[in-house]
VMD Tcl script that draws the C-alpha trace (Angstrom):
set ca {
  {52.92 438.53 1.33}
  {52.87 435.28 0.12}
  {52.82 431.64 2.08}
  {56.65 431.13 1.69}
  {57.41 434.30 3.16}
  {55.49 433.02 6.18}
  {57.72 432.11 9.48}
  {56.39 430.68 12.48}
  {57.73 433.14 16.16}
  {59.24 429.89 17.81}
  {61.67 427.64 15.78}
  {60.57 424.14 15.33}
  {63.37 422.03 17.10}
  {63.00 418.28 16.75}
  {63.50 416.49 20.47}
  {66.90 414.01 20.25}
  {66.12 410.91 19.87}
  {67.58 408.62 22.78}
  {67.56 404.93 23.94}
  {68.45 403.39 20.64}
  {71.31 402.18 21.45}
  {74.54 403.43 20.75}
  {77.66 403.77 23.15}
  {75.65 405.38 25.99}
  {73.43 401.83 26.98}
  {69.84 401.80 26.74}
  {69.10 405.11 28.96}
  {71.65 406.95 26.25}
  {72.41 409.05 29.47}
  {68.84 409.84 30.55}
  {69.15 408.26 33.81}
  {66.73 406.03 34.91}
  {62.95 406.01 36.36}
  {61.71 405.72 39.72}
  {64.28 405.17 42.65}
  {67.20 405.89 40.48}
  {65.56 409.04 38.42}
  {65.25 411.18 41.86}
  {67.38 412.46 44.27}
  {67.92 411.45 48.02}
  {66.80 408.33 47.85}
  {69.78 405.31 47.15}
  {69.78 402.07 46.59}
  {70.76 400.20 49.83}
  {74.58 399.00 50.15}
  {73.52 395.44 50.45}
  {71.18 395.18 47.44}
  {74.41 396.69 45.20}
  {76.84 394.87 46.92}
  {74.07 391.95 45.57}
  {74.16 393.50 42.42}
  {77.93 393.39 41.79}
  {78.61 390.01 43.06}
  {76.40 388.38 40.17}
  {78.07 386.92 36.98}
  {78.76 389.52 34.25}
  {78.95 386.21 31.71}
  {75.38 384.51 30.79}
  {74.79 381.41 32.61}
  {75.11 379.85 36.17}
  {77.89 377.51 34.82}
  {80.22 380.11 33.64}
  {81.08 380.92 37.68}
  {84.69 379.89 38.63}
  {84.09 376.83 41.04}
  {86.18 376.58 43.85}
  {87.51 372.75 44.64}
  {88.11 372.63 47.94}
  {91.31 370.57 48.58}
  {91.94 369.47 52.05}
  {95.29 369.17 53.26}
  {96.43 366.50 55.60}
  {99.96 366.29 56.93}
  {102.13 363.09 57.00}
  {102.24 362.87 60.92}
  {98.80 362.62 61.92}
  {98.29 359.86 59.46}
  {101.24 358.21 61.68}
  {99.25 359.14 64.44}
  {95.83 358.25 64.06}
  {95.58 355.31 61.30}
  {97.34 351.69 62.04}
  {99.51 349.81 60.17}
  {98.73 348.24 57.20}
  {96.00 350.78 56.47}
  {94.25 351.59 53.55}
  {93.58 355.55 53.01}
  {91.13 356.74 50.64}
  {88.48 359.42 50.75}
  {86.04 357.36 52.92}
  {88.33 355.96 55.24}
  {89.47 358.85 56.14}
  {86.08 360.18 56.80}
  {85.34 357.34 59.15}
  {88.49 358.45 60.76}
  {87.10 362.01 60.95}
  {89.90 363.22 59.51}
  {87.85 364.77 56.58}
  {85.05 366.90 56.84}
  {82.12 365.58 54.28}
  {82.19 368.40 52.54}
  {85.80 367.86 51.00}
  {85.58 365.75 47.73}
  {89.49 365.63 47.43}
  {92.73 365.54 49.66}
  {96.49 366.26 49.33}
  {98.76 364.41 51.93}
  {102.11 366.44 52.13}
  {104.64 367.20 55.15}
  {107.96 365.25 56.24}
  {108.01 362.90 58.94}
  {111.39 361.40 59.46}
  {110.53 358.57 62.21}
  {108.02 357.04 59.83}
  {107.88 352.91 59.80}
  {103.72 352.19 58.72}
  {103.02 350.95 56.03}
  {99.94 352.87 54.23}
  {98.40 351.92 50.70}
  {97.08 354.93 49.43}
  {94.80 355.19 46.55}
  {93.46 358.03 44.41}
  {94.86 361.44 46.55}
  {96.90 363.88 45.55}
  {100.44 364.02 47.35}
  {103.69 366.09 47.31}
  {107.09 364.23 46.62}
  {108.61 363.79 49.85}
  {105.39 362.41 51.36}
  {105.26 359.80 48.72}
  {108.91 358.84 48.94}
  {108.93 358.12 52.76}
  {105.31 355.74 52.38}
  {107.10 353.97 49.31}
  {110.57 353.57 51.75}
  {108.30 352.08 54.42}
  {107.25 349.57 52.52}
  {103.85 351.56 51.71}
  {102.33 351.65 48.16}
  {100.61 354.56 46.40}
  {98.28 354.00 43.36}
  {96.50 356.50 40.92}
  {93.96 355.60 38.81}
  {93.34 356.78 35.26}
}
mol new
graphics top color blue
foreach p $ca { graphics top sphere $p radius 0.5 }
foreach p [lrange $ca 0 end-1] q [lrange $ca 1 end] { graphics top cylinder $p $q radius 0.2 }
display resetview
């Protein structure tokens, strides 16, 4: 008998190597330690539902911001503001027409008994609305 005959009784397996990456993430589908390794226990609905609602991209900027637009219709500009009247973002806030949150507005809606004259500045506003303050005698401005 020599030394190369020589065999060990168990085979010598090396352990697979896992976590370097790869398609399987860093776990490489060990699972998790702790709370996620055992079972029973689960993460509470409200700390996922936390979980899933953060940004996927890096960076607090890359979140879609919502601009609020507040819509105001023709006819209660008839109603509440007098003639003459100039309507931008503040004076309508004095009004209470806008809430202070609102950074912009859109005037729309038809309003065929319309004789005031308003001079509106800087708002967004749909066709017909702008047609009937121009036929009053009414002037609309945007600046650039």
């Amino acid at each position: 008998m020599q030394i190369h005959n020589l065999k060990p009784k168990t085979k010598i397996k090396k352990s697979q190597r896992v976590g370097r990456g790869g398609k399987r993430g860093t776990y490489s589908g060990k699972g998790g330690k702790g709370q996620t390794a055992h079972g029973g226990r689960k993460i509470p609905a409200e700390l996922k539902e936390q979980i899933l609602r953060l940004p996927k991209l890096r960076g607090a900027t890359n979140q879609f911001q919502k601009i609020n637009v507040f819509e105001i219709q023709l006819k209660t500009l008839v109603q509440k503001c007098p003639n003459d009247f100039k309507v931008n973002l503040e004076s309508l806030r004095k009004l209470k027409l806008l809430p202070k949150r609102i950074t912009q507005f859109k005037i729309i809606g038809k309003t065929s008994p319309f004789d005031k004259k308003l001079f509106l500045k800087d708002c967004k506003i749909t066709n017909s609305a702008k047609g009937l303050i121009e036929k009053a005698g009414g002037k609309v401005e945007f600046s650039k």
